[in-house]
C-alpha positions, -999 to 999 in steps of 0.1 A, spaced: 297 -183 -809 336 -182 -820 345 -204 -795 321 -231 -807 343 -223 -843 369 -233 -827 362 -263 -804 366 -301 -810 333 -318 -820 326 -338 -788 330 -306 -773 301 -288 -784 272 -304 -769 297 -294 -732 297 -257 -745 261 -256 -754 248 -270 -718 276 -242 -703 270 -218 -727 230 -224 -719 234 -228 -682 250 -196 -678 219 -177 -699 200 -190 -677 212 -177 -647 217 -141 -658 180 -144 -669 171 -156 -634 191 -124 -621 176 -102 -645 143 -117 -633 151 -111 -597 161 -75 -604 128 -66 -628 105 -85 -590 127 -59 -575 121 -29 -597 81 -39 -596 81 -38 -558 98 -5 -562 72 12 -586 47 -7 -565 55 11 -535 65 45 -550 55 49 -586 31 77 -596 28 69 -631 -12 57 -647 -16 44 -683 -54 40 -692 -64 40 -659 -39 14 -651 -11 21 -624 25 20 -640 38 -14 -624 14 -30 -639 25 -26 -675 57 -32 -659 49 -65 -654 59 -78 -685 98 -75 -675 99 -103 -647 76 -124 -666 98 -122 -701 128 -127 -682 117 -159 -662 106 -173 -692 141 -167 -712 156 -185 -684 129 -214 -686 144 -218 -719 176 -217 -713 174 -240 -686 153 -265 -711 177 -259 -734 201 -268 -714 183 -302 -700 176 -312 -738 216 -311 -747 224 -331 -710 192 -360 -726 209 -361 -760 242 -364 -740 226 -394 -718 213 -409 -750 247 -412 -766 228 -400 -798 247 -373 -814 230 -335 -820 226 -321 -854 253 -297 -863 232 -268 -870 255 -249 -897 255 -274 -915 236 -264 -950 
């Protein structure tokens, strides 16, 4: 967030898509590691909740993640159309 203080104006929309990219690839690992951590409960886990077994309400880990990184990588896609476009992005802090 400094950095985009501190950069040119036709050099934010760059920053964003790297700035959005790179989200979006620690979600996907984040993702990647919470499919891990199910198989793992999966496999071993003891744990009930209402009659459910644990990994199940441990679900919602690989499924929030993956969807964080769907946005970022939308996110990212939406700056790289604007860029195509040649239209220029509203600056958001401006009031």
């Amino acid at each position: 967030d400094v950095i985009s203080f501190l950069v040119p104006q036709s050099m934010k929309s760059w920053l964003q898509i790297t700035t959005n990219l790179f989200s979006a690839v620690i979600a996907g690992f984040l993702t990647w590691a919470a499919y891990l951590f199910i198989l793992s409960e999966r496999q071993f886990g003891t744990g009930r909740l209402l009659e459910l077994p644990s990994w199940i309400w441990n679900l919602i880990f690989p499924v929030a993640f993956s969807l964080i990184a769907l946005r970022f990588f939308m996110a990212a896609g939406a700056t790289v159309r604007t860029i195509l476009s040649g239209t220029r992005p509203p600056d958001s802090r401006k009031s």
